[in-house]
C-alpha positions in Angstrom: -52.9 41.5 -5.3 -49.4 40.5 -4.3 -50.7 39.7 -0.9 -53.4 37.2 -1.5 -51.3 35.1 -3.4 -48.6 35.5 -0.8 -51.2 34.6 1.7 -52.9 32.2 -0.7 -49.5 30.2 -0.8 -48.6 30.1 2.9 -52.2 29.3 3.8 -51.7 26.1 1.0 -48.0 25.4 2.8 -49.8 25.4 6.1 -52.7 23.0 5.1 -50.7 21.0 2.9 -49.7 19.0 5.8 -53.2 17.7 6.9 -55.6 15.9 4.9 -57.8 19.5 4.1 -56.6 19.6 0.4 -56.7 15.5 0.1 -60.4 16.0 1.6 -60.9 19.2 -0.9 -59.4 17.0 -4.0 -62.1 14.3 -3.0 -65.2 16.4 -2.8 -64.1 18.3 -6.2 -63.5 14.8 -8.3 -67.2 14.8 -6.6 -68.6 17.2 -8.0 -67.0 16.5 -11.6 -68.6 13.7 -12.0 -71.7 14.7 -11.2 -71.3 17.2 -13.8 -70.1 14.2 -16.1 -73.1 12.3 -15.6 -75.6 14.8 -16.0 -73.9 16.1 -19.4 -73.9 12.4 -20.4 -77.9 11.8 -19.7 -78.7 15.1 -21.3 -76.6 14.3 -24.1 -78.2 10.8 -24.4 -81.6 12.4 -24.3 -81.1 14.3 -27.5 
């Protein structure tokens, strides 16, 4: 277990220099709201 976070934190050191996680952080806000919106027309619906 010990390893993949060791390797999970040097692979986020490595990457945090390009814009991979700014891209990731993008497309997951995405996704959110989609989520948000389709909670809020469900919700609107009832």
């Amino acid at each position: 277990m010990k390893k993949v976070i060791i390797a999970s934190l040097a692979a986020m050191f490595v990457l945090t220099g390009c814009n991979t996680f700014k891209g990731l952080g993008q497309d997951v806000s995405h996704a959110g709201e989609k989520v948000t919106d389709s909670a809020q027309k469900v919700e609107n619906k009832i």
